[in-house]
Biopython code that builds the backbone (N, CA, C, O; Angstrom):
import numpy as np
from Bio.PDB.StructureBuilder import StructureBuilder

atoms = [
    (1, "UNK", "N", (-16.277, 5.431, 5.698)),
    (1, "UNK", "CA", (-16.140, 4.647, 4.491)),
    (1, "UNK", "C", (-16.493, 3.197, 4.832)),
    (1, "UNK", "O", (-16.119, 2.789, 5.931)),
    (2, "UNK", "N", (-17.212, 2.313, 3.972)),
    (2, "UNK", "CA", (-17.393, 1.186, 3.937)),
    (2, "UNK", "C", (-16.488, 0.248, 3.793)),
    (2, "UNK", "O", (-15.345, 0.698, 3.725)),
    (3, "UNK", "N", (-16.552, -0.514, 3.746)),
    (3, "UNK", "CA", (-15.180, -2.238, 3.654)),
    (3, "UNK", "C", (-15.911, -1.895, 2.037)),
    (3, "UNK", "O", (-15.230, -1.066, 1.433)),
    (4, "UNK", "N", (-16.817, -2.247, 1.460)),
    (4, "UNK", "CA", (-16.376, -2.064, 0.177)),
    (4, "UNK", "C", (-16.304, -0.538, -0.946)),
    (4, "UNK", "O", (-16.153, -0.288, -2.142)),
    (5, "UNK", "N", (-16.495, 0.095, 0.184)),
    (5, "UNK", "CA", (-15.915, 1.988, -0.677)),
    (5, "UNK", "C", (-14.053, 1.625, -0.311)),
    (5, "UNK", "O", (-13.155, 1.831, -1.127)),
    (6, "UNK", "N", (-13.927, 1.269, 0.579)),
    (6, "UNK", "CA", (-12.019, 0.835, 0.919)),
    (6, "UNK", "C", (-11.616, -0.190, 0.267)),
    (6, "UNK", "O", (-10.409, -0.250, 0.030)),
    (7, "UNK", "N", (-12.437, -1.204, -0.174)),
    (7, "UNK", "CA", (-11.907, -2.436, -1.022)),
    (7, "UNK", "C", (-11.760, -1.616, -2.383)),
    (7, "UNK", "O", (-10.710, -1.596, -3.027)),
    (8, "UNK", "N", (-12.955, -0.923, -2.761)),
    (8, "UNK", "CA", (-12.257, -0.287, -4.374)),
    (8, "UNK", "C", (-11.788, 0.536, -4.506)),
    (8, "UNK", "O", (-11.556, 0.663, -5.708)),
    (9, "UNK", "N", (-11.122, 2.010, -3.473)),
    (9, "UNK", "CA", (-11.017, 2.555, -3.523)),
    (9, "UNK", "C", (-8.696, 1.700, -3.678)),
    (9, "UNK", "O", (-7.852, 1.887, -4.555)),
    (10, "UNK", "N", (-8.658, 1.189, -2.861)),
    (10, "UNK", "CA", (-7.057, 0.253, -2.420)),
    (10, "UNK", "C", (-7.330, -0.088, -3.409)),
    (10, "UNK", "O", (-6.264, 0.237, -3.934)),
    (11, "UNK", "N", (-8.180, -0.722, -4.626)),
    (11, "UNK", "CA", (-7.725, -1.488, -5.649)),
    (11, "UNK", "C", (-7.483, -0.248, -6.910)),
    (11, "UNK", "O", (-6.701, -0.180, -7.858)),
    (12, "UNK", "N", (-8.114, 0.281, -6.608)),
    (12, "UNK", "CA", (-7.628, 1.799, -7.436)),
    (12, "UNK", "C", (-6.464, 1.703, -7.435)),
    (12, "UNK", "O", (-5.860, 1.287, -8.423)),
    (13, "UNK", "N", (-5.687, 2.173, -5.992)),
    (13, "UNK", "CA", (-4.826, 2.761, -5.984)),
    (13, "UNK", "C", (-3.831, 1.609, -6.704)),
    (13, "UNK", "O", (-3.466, 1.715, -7.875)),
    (14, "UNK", "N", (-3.437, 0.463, -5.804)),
    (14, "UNK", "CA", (-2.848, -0.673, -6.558)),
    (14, "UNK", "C", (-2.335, -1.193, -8.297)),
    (14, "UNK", "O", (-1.388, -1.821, -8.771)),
    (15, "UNK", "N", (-3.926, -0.319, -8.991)),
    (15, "UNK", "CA", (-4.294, -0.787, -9.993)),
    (15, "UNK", "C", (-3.107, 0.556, -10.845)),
    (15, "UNK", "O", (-2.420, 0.193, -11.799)),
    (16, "UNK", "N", (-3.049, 1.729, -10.437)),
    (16, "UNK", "CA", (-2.775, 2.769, -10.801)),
    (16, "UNK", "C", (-1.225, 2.885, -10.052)),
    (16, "UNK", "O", (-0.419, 3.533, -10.720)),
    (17, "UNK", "N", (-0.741, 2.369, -8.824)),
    (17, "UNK", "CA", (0.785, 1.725, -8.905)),
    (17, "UNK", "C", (1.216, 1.167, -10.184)),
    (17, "UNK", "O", (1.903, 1.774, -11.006)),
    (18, "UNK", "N", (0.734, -0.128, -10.314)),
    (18, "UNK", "CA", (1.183, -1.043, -11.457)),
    (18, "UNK", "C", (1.223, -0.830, -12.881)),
    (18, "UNK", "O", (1.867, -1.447, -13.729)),
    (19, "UNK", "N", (0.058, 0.604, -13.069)),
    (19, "UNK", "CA", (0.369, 1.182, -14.376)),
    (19, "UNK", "C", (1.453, 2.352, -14.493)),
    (19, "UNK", "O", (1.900, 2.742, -15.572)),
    (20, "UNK", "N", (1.725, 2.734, -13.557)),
    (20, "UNK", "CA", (2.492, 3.649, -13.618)),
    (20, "UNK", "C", (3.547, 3.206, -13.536)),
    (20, "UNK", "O", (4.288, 3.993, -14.125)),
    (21, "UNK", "N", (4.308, 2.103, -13.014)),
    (21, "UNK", "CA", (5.328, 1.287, -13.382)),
    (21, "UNK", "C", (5.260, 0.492, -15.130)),
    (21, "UNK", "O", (6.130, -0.056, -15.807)),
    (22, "UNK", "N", (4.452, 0.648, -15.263)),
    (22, "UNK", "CA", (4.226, 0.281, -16.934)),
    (22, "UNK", "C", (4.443, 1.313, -17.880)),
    (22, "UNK", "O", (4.601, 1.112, -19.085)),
    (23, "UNK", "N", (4.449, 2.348, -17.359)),
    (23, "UNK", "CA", (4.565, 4.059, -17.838)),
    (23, "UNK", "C", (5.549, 4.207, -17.848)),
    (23, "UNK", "O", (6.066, 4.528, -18.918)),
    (24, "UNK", "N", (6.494, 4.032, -16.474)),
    (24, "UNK", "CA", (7.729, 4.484, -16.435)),
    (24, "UNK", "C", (9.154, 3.358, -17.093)),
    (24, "UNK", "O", (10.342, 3.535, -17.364)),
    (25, "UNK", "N", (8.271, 2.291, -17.124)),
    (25, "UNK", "CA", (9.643, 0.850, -17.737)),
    (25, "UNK", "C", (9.296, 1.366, -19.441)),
    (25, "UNK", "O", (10.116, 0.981, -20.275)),
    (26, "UNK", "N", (8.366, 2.031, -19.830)),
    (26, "UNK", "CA", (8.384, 2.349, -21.269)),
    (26, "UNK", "C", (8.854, 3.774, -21.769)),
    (26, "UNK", "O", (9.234, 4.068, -22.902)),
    (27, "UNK", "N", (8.737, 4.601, -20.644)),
    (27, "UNK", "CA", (9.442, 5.931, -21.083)),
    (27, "UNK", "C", (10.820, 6.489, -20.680)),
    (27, "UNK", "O", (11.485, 7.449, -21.069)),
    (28, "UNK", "N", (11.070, 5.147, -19.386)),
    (28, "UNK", "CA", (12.371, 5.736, -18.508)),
    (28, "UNK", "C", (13.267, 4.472, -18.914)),
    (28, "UNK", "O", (13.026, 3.609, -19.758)),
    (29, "UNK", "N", (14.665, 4.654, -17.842)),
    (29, "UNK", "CA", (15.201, 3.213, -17.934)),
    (29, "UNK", "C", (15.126, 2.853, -16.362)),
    (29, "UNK", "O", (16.147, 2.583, -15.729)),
    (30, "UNK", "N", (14.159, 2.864, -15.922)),
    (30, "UNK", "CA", (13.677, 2.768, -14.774)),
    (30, "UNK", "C", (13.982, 0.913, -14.163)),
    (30, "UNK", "O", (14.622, 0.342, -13.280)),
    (31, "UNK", "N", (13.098, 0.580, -15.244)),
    (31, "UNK", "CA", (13.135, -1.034, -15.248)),
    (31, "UNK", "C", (12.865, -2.054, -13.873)),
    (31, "UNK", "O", (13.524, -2.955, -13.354)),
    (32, "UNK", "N", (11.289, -1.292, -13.518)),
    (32, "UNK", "CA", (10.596, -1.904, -12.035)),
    (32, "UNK", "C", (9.803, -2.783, -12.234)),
    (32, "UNK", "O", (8.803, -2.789, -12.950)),
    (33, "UNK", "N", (10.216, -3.518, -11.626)),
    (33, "UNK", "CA", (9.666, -5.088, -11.287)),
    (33, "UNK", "C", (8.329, -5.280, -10.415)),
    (33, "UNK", "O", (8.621, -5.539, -9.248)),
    (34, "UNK", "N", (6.733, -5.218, -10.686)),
    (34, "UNK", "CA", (5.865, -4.515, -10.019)),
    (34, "UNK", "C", (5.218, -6.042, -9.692)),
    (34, "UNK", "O", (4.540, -6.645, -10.524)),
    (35, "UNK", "N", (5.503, -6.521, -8.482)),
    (35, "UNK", "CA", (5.133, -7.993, -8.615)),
    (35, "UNK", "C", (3.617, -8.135, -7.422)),
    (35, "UNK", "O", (3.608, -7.739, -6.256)),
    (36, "UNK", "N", (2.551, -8.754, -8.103)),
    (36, "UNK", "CA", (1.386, -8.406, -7.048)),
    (36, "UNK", "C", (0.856, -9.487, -7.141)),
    (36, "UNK", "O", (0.319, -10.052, -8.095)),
    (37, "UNK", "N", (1.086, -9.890, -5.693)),
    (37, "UNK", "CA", (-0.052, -10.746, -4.930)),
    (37, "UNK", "C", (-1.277, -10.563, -3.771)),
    (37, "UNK", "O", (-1.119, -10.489, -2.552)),
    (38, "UNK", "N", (-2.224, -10.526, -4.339)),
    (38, "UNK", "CA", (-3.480, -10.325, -3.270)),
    (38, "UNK", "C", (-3.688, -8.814, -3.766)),
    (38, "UNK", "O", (-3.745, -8.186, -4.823)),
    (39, "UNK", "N", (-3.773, -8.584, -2.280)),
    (39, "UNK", "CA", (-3.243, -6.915, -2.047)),
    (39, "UNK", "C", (-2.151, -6.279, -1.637)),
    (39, "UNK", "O", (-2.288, -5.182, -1.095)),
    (40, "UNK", "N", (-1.118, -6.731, -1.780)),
    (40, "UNK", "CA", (0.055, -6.303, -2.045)),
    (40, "UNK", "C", (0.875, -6.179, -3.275)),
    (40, "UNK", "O", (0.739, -7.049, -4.134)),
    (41, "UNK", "N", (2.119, -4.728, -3.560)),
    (41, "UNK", "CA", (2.199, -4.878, -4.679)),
    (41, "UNK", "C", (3.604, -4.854, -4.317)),
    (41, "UNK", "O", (3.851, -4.040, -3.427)),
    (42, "UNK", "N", (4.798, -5.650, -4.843)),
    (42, "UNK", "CA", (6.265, -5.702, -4.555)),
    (42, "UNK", "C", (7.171, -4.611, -5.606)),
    (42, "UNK", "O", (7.426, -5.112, -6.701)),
    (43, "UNK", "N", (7.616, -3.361, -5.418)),
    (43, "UNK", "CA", (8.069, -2.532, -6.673)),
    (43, "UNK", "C", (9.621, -2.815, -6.021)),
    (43, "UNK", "O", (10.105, -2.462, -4.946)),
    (44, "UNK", "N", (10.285, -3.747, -7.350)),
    (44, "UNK", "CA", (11.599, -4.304, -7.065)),
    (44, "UNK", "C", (12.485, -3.427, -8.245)),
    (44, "UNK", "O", (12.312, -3.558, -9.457)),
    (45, "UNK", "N", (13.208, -2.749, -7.776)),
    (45, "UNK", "CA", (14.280, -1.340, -8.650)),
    (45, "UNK", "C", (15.447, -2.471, -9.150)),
    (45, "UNK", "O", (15.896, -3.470, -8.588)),
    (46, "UNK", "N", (15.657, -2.005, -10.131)),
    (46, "UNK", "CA", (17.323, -2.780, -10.857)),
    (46, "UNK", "C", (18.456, -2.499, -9.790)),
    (46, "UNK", "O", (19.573, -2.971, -10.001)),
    (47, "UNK", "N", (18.229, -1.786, -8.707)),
    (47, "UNK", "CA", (19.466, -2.078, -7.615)),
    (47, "UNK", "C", (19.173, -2.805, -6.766)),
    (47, "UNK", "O", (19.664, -2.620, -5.653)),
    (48, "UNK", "N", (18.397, -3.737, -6.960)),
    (48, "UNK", "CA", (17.097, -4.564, -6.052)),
    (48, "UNK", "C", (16.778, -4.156, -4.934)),
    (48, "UNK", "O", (16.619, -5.061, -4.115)),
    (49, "UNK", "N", (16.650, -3.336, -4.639)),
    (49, "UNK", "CA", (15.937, -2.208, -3.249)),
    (49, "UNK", "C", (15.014, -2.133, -3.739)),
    (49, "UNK", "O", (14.968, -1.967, -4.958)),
    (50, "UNK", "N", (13.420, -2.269, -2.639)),
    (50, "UNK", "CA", (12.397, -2.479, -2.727)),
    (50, "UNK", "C", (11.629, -1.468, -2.287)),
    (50, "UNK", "O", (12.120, -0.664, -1.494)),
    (51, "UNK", "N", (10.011, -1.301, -2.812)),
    (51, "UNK", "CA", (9.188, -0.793, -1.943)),
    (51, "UNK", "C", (7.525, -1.825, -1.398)),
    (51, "UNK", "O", (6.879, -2.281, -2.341)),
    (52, "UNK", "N", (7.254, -1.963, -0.677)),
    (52, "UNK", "CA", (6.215, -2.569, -0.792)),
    (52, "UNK", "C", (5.016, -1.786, -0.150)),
    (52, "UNK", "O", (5.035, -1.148, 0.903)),
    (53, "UNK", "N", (3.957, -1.977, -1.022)),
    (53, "UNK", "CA", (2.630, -1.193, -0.760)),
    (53, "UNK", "C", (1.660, -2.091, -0.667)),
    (53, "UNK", "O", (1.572, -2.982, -1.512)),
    (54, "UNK", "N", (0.820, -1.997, 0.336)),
    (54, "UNK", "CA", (-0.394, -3.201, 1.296)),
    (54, "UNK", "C", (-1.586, -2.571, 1.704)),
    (54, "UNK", "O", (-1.723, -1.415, 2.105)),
    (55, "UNK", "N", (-2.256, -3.266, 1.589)),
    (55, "UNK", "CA", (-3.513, -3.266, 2.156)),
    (55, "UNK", "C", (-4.133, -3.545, 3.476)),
    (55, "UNK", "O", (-4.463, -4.680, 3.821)),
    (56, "UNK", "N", (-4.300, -2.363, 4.288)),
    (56, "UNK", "CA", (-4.228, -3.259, 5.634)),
    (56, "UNK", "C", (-6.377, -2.900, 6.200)),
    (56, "UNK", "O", (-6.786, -1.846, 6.687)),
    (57, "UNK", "N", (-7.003, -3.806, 5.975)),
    (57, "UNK", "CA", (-8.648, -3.752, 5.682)),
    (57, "UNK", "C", (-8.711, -3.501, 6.972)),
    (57, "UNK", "O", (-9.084, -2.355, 7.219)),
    (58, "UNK", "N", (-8.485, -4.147, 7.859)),
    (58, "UNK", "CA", (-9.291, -3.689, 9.310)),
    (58, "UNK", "C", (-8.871, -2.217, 9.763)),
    (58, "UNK", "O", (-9.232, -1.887, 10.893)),
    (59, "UNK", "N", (-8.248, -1.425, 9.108)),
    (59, "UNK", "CA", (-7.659, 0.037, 9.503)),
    (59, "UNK", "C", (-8.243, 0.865, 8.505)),
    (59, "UNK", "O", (-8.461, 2.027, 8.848)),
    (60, "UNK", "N", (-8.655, 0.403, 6.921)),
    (60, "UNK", "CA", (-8.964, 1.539, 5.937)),
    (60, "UNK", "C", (-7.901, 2.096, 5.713)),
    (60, "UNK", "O", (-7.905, 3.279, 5.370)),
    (61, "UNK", "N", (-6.401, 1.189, 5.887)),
    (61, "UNK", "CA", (-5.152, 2.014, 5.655)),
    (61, "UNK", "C", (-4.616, 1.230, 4.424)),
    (61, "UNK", "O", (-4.719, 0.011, 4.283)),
    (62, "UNK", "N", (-3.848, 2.357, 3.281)),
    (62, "UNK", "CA", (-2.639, 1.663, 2.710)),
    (62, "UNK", "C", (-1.077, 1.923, 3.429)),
    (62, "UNK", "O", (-0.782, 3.011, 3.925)),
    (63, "UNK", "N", (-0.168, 0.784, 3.401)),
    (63, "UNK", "CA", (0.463, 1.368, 4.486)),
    (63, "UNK", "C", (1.786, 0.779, 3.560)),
    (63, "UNK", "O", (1.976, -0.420, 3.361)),
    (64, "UNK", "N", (2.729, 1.974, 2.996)),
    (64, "UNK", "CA", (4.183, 1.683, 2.449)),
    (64, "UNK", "C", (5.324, 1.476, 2.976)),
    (64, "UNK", "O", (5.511, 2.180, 3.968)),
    (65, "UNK", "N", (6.382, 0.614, 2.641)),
    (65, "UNK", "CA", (7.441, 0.434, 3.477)),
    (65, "UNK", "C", (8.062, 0.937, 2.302)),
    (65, "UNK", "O", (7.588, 0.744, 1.183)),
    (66, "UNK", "N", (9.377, 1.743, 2.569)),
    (66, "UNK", "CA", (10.568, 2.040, 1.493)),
    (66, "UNK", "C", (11.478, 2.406, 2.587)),
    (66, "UNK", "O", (11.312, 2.653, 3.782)),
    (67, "UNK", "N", (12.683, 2.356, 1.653)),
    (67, "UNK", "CA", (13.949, 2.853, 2.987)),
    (67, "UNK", "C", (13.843, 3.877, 3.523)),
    (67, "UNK", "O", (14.479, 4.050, 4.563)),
    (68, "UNK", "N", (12.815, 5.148, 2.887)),
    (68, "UNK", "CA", (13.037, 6.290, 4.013)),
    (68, "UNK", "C", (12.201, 5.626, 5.394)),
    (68, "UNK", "O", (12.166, 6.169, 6.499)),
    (69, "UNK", "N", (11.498, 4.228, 5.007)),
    (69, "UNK", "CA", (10.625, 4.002, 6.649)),
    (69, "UNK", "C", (9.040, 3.393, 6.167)),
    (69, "UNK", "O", (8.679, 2.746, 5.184)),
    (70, "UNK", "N", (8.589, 3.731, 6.907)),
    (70, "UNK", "CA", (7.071, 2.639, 6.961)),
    (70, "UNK", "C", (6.240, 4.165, 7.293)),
    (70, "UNK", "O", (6.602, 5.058, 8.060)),
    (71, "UNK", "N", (5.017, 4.100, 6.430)),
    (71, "UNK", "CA", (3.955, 4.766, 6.072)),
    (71, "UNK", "C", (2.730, 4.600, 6.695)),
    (71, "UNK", "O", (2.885, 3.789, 7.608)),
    (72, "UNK", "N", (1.699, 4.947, 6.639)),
    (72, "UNK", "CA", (0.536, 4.701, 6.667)),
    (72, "UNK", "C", (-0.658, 5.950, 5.895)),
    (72, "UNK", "O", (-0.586, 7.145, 6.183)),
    (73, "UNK", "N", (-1.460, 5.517, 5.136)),
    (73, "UNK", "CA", (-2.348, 6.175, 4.352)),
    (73, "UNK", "C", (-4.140, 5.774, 4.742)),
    (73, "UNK", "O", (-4.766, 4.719, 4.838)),
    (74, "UNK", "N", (-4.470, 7.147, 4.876)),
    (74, "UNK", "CA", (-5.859, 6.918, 4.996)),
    (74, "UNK", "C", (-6.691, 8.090, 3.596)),
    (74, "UNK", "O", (-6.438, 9.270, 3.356)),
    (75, "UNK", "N", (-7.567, 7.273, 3.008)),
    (75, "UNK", "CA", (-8.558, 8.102, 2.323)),
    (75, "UNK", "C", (-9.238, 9.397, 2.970)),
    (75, "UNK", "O", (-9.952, 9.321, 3.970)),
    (76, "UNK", "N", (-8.912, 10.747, 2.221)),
    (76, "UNK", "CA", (-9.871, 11.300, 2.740)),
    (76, "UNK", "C", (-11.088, 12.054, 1.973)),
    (76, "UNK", "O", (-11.827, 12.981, 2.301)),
    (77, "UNK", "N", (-10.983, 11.312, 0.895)),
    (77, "UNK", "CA", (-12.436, 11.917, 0.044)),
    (77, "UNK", "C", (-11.897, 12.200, -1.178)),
    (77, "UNK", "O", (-12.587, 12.283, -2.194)),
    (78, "UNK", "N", (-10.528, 12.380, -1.148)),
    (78, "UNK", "CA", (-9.916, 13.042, -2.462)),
    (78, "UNK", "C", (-8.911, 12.058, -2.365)),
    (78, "UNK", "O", (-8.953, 11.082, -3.115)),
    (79, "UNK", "N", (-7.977, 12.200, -1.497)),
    (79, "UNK", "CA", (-6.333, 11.417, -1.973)),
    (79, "UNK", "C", (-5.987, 10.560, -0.596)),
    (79, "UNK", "O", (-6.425, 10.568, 0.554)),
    (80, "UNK", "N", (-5.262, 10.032, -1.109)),
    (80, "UNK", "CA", (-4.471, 8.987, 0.477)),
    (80, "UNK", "C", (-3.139, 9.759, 1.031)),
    (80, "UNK", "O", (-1.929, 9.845, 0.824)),
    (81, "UNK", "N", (-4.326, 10.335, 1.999)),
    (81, "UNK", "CA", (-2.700, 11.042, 2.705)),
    (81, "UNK", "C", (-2.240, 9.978, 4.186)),
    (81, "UNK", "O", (-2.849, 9.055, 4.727)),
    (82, "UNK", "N", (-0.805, 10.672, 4.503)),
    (82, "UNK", "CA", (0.153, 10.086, 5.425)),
    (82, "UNK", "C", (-0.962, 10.917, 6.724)),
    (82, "UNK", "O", (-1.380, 12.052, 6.953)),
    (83, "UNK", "N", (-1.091, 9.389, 7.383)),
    (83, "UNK", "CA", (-1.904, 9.792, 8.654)),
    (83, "UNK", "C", (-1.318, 10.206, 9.645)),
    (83, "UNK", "O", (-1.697, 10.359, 10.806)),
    (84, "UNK", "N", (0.045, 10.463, 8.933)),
    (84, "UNK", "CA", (0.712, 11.688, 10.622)),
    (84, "UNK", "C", (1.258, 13.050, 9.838)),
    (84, "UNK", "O", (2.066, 13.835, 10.334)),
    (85, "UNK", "N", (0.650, 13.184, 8.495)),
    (85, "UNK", "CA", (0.583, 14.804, 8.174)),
    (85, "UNK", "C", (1.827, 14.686, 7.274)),
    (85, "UNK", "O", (2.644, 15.598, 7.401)),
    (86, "UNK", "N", (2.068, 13.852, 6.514)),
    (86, "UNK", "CA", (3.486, 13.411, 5.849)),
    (86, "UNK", "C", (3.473, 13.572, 4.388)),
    (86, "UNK", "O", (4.454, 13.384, 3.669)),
    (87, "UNK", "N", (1.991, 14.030, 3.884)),
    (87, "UNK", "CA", (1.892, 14.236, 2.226)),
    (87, "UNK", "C", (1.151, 12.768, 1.993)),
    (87, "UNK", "O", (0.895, 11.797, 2.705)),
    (88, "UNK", "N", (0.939, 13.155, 0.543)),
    (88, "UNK", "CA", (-0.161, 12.598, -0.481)),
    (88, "UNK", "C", (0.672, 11.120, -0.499)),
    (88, "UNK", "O", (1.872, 11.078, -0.230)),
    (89, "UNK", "N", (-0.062, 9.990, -0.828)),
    (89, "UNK", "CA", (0.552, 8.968, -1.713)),
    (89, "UNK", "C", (1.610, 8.605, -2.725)),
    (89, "UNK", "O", (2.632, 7.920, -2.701)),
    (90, "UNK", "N", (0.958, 9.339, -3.642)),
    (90, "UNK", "CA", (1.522, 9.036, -5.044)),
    (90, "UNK", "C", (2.567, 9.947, -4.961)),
    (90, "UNK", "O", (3.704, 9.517, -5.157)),
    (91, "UNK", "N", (2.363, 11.401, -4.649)),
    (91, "UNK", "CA", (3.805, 12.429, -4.428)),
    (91, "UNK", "C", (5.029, 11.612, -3.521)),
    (91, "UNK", "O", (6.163, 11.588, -4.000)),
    (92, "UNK", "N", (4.741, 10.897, -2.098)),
    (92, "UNK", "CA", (5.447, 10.439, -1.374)),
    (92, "UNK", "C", (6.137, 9.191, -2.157)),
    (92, "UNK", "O", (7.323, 9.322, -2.457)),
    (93, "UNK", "N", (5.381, 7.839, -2.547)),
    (93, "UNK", "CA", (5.479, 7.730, -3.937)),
    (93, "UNK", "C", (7.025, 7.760, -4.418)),
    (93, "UNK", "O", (8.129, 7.315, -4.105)),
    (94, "UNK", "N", (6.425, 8.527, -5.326)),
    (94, "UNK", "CA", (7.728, 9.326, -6.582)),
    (94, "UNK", "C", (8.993, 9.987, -5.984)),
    (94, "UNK", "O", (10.095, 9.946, -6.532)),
    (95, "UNK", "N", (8.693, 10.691, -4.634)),
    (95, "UNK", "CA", (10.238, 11.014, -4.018)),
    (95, "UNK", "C", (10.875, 9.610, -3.668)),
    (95, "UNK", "O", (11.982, 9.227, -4.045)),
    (96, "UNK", "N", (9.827, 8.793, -2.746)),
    (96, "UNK", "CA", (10.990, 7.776, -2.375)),
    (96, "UNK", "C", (11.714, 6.743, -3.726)),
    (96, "UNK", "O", (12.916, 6.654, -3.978)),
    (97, "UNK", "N", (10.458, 5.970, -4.522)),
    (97, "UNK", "CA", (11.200, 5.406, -5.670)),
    (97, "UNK", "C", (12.400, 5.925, -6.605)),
    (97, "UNK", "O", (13.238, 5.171, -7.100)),
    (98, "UNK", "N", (12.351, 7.906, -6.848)),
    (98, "UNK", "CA", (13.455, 8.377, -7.119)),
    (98, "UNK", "C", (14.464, 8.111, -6.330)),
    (98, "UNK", "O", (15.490, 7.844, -6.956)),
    (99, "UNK", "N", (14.550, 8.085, -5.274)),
    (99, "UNK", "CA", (15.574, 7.944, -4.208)),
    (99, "UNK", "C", (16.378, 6.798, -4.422)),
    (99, "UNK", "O", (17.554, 6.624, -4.743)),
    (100, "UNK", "N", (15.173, 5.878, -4.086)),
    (100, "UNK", "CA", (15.721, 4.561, -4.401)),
    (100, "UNK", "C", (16.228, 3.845, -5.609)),
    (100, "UNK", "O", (16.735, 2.725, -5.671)),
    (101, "UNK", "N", (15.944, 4.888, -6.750)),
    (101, "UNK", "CA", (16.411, 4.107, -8.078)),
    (101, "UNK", "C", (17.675, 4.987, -8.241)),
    (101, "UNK", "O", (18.802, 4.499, -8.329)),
    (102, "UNK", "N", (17.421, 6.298, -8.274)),
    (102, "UNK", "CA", (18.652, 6.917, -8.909)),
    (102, "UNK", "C", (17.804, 8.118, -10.192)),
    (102, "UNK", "O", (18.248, 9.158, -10.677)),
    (103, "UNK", "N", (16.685, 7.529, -10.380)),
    (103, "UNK", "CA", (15.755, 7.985, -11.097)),
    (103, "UNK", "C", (15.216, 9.048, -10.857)),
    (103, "UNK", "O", (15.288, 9.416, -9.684)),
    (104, "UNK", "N", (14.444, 9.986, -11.889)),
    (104, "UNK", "CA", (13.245, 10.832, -11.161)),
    (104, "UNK", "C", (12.109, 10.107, -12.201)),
    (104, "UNK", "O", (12.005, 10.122, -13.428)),
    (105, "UNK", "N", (11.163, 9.348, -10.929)),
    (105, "UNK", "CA", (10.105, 8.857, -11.258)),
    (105, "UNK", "C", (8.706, 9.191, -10.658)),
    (105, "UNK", "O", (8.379, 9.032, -9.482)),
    (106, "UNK", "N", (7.964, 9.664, -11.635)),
    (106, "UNK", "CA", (6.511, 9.815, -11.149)),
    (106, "UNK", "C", (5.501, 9.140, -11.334)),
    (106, "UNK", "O", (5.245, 8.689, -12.450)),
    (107, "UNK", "N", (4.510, 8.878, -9.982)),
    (107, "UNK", "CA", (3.970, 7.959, -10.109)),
    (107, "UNK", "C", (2.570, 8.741, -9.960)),
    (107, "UNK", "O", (2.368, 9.581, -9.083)),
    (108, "UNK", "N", (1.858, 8.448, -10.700)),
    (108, "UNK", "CA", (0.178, 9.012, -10.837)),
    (108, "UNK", "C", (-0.779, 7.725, -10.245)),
    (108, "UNK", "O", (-0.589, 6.516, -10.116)),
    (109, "UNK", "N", (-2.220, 8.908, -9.877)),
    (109, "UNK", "CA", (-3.261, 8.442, -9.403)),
    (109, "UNK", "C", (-3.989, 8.241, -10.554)),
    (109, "UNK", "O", (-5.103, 7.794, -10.281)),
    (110, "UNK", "N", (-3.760, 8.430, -12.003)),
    (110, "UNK", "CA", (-4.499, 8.184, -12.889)),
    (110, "UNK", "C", (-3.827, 6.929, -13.553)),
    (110, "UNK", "O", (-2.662, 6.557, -13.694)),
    (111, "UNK", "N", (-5.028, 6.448, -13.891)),
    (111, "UNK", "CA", (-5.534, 4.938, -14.701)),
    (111, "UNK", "C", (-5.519, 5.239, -15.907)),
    (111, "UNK", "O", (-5.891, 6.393, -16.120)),
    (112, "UNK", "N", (-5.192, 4.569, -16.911)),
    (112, "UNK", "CA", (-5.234, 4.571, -18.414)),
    (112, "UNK", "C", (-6.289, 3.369, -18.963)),
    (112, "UNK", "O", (-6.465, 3.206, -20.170)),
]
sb = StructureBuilder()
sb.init_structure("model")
sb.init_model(0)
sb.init_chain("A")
sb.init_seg("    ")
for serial, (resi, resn, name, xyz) in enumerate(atoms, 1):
    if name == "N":
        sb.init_residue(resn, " ", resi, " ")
    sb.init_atom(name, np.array(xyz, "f"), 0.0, 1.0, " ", f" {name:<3s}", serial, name[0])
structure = sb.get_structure()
């Protein structure tokens, strides 16, 4: 993959975090705080426990921190999986933010 097939491919994903927190503060009582600077996106829960999701360019990685721990994601043509065999993104995603809210929240790879 190229620096710019990985620059749009991370802004995808980013782009499709932040709507899906727009999805879920309108259908749930979720009420996430999706705060983004650069390439990072801050998802702050009403128990203020956090997740943060980054861009890390010199690796071609997105790489998540949440309380179950610190992540790392590589593209592989289809989805961003956990580069030590740990599941998809967006599935990994939705278990931990449920966790962390109290919620069951799903978070999609699709854009509106």
């Amino acid at each position: 993959m190229t620096d710019l097939e990985y620059l749009d491919r991370a802004e995808q994903l980013l782009l499709a975090v932040e709507q899906s927190c727009d999805r879920l503060n309108d259908e749930t009582d979720a009420d996430i705080d999706a705060q983004r600077v650069g390439g990072m996106v801050t998802l702050v829960f009403a128990n203020r426990t956090q997740i943060v999701i980054n861009q890390q360019k010199p690796l071609h990685e997105i790489w998540m921190a949440a309380k179950a721990g610190g992540f790392h994601y590589k593209f592989d043509g289809q989805h961003w999986q956990d580069t030590k065999g740990g599941g998809e993104f967006f599935e990994n995603l939705s278990r931990f933010a449920s966790a962390q809210s109290g919620l069951t929240l799903a978070f999609t790879a699709k854009m509106v």
